[in-house]
Steps between C-alpha positions, in 0.01 A plus 500: 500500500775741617707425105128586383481817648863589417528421133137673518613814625822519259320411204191773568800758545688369168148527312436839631844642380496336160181668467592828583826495239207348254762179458257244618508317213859444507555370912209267434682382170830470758325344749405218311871454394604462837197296569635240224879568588408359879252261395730319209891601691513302807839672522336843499296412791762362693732780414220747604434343845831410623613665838871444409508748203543842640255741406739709256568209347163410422438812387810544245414187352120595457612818343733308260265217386166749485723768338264624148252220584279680720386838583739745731178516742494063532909528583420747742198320671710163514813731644281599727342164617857365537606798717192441747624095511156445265675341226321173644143616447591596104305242377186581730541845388488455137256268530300764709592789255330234216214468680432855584563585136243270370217671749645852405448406148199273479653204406393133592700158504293240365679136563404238219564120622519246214629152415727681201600801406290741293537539169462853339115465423445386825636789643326711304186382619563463870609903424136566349387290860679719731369829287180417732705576836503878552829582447704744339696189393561148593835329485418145488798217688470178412593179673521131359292233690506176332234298788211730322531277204359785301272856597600751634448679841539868478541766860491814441449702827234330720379294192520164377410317162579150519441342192720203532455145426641429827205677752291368245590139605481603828170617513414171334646280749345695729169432345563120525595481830165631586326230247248723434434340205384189631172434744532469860256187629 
């Protein structure tokens, strides 16, 4: 709860001042570098939360590999979680900043779940199906699930379509079990 409130409170501040230099656009284009560069580079994470490192360390070597890839505001931000001893909660932050960004903006997530991946049609459907939500836009995640045989199940907020072959075989062994079909004596 306390990383919550944290990564909260940095990310509402980052949003504000990215706002007020009208560079929004690009922080929330950085932040979802560093989101990948933590979530694919174990070695980045590691790096980033080590307690041997010294702090000017860390902070040279931030400079140096974000040097031209991000916005002076992002280098500053991350300078400045490093010099607090934040560089821990980065990942909550971003993540935070991300998710703040999408309310700010009116954006939604919708989460597809299917046996394979989708094809370009496919998408292009699910994208006229998520044109219903209201939402300035929808980005649209998908995972592979290969126990729903086929289907889909789509989330998108509180909401649920499933549409898979798997609840659907589920609902029918659950109509067996209860033998409705045959007369009790």
């Amino acid at each position: 709860m306390k990383n919550q409130k944290l990564a909260s409170r940095y990310a509402s501040s980052l949003l504000g001042l990215a706002a007020e230099h009208n560079i929004l656009e690009d922080i929330y284009q950085d932040m979802l570098l560093i989101d990948t560069l933590v979530k694919e580079s174990r070695e980045f994470d590691v790096f980033l939360k080590s307690p041997i490192i010294k702090v000017n360390q860390k902070t040279k070597i931030l400079k140096v590999a974000l040097k031209g890839k991000v916005n002076n505001l992002t280098e500053k931000f991350i300078e400045l979680l490093i010099k607090n001893s934040r560089e821990f909660y980065l990942h909550d932050v971003v993540r935070s900043f991300v998710k703040l960004y999408d309310l700010k903006k009116n954006i939604k997530t919708a989460y597809i779940t299917t046996a394979q991946s989708l094809n370009a049609e496919n998408l292009k459907k699910l994208e006229e199906i998520t044109k219903l939500i209201k939402a300035d836009s929808v980005k649209i995640v998908q995972k592979i699930d290969e126990n729903l045989i086929g289907g889909f199940k789509l989330n998108v907020d509180d909401y649920e379509i499933d549409a898979s072959i798997e609840s659907n075989l589920k609902e029918l062994e659950r109509d067996f079990a209860k033998n409705t079909y045959i007369s009790e004596l």
